[in-house]
C-alpha positions in Angstrom: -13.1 -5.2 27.7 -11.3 -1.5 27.5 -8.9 -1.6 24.4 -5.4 -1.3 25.5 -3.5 1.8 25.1 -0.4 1.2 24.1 2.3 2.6 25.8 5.1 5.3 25.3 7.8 4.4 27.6 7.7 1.3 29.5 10.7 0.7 32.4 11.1 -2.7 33.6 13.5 -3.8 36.2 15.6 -0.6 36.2 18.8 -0.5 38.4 21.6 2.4 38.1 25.1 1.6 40.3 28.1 3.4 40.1 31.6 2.6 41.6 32.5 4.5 44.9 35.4 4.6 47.5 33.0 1.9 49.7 32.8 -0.1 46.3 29.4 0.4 44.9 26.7 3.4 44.9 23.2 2.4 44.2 21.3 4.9 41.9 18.5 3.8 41.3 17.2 0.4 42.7 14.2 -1.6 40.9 12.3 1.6 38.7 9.3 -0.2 37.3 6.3 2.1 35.3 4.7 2.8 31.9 3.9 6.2 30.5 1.1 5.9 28.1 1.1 7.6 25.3 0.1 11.6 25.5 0.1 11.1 28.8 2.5 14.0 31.1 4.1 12.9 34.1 6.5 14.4 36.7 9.2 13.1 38.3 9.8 14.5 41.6 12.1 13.7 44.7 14.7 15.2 46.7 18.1 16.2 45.3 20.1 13.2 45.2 16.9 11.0 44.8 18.2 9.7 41.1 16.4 12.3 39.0 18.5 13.2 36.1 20.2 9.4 36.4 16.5 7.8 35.6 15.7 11.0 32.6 19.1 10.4 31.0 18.0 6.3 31.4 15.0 7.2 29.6 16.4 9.3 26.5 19.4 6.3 26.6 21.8 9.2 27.1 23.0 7.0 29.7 22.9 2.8 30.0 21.7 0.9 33.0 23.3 -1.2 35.2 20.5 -3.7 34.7 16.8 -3.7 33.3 15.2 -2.0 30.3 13.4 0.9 29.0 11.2 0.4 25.9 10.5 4.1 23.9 7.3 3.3 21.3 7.8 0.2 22.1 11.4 0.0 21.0 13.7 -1.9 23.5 16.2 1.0 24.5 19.4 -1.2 25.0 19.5 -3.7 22.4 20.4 -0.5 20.1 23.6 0.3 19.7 24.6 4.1 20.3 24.3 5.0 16.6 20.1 3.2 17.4 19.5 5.2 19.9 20.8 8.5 18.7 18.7 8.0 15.2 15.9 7.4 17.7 16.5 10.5 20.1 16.6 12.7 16.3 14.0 11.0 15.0 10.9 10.8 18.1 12.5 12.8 21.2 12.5 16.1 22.1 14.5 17.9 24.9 13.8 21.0 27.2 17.1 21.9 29.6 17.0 24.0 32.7 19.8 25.8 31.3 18.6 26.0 27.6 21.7 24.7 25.8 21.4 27.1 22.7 24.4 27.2 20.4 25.6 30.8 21.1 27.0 31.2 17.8 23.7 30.4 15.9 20.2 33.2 15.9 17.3 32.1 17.4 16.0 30.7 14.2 19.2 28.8 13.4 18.7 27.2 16.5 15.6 25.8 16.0 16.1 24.8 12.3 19.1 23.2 13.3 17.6 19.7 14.9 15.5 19.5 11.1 18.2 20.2 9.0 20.1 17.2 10.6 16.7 15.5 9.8 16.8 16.4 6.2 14.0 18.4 6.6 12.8 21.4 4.7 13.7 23.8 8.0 13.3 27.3 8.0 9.2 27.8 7.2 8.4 25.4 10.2 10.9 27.1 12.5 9.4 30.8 11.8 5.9 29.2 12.4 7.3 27.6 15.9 8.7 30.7 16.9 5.8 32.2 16.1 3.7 30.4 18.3 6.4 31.0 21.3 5.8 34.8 20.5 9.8 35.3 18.9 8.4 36.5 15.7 10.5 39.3 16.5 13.5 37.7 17.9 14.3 35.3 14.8 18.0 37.1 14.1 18.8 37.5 17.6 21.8 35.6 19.3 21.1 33.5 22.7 23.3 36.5 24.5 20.7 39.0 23.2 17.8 37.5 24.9 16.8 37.4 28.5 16.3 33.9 30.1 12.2 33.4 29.4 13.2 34.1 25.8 16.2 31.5 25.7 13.6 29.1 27.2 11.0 29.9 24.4 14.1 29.3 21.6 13.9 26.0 23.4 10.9 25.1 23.1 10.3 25.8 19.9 13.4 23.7 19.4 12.3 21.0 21.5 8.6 20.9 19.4 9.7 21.5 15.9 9.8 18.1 14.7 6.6 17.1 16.7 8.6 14.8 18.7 6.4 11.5 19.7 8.2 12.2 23.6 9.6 15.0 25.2 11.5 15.6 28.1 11.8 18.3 30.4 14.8 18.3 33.0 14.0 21.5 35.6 12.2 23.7 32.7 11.8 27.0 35.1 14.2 25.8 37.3 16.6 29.2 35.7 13.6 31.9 35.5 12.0 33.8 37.7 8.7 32.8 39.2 6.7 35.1 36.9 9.1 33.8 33.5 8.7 30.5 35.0 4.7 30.4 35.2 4.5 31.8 31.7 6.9 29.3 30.5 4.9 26.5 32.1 1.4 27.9 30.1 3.6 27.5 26.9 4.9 24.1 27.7 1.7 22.6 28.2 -0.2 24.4 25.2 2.5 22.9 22.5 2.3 19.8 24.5 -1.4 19.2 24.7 -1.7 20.8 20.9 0.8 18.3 19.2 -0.6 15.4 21.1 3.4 14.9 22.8 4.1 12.5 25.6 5.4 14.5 28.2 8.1 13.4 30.9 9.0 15.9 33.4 12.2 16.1 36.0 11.2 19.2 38.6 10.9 20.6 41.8 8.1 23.1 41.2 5.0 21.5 43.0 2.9 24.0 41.0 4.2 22.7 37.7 4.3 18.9 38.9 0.4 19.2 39.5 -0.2 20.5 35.9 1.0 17.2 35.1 -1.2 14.1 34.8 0.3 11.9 37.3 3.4 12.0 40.0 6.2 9.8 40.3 8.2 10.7 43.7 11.5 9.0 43.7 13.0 8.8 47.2 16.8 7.1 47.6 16.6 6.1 44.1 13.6 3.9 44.6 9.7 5.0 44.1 7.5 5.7 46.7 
């Protein structure tokens, strides 16, 4: 018998409704899959298809209308906000299409920032991240300073400086230019496959959907 591999996320039963002038929008109807661990997957669909709803269900940045998602095995919504925010600091990791720097903190401050919260030593392992994103240049420079594949590579370095367990990716290139964009991708995928991550992806890019290991296509909020 194959030895089980445990799982990173598992969704069970997942529904998302919202109130609406007719008196109820569904979201998301029934999501059910696992995500093993170090395992990349992208979540694809049309826009409207329920997306972001089912990536902010999964980083319990939003709650469900019924179901649950377990992260490492931890049962998302029997935490309470303060749970899942210690959870999100201590094992996630986030990549945004439109970067979400702090423009009032340098490159480096950026990326320190989510280890100092931590209570980690911070700035040797943020030089070393930034490094590796090719910034070993940029570490004093403001957000407004850099061009948008640069803001994207503060991000990442952000997103992988604590070597989150899981990391999710909402639209990663969807801001760049198809040449930023592809280098970008390269990047993502090297810190990914070199820290061993889990990697959850929300995109349209088919090209960067088939980097990943597997394809979840969500159609009017259901899988297909």
């Amino acid at each position: 018998m194959l030895p089980t591999v445990e799982s990173a996320i598992e969704v069970i039963g997942l529904h998302k409704r919202v109130p609406d002038a007719l008196g109820e929008l569904t979201i998301l109807d029934n999501i059910n899959f696992t995500v093993a661990r170090g395992e990349s997957i992208a979540i694809t669909g049309a826009s409207g298809s329920g997306k972001s709803t089912l990536l902010g269900l999964l980083a319990g940045l939003d709650t469900p209308t019924q179901g649950q998602v377990k992260l490492l095995g931890q049962s998302l919504f029997d935490l309470d906000e303060d749970g899942r925010a210690a959870l999100r600091a201590k094992s996630l990791g986030f990549v945004f299409q439109s970067f979400q720097l702090l423009p009032n903190l340098t490159a480096l401050e950026n990326v320190m920032l989510p280890l100092e919260l931590a209570g980690r030593p911070a700035q040797t392992l943020a030089i070393e991240m930034l490094e590796q994103v090719g910034l070993s240049q940029r570490l004093h420079h403001y957000p407004s300073t850099l061009s948008g594949g640069e803001q994207q590579r503060v991000s990442l370095a952000r997103a992988f400086v604590q070597r989150p367990a899981l990391l999710f990716a909402d639209e990663p290139t969807g801001s760049l230019d198809h040449a930023t964009g592809a280098r970008i991708i390269e990047m993502l995928f090297s810190l990914y496959a070199s820290l061993g991550t889990t990697l959850v992806l929300v995109t349209h890019d088919p090209q960067l959907a088939a980097r990943c290991d597997r394809q979840l296509v969500l159609q009017g909020g259901q899988l297909v």
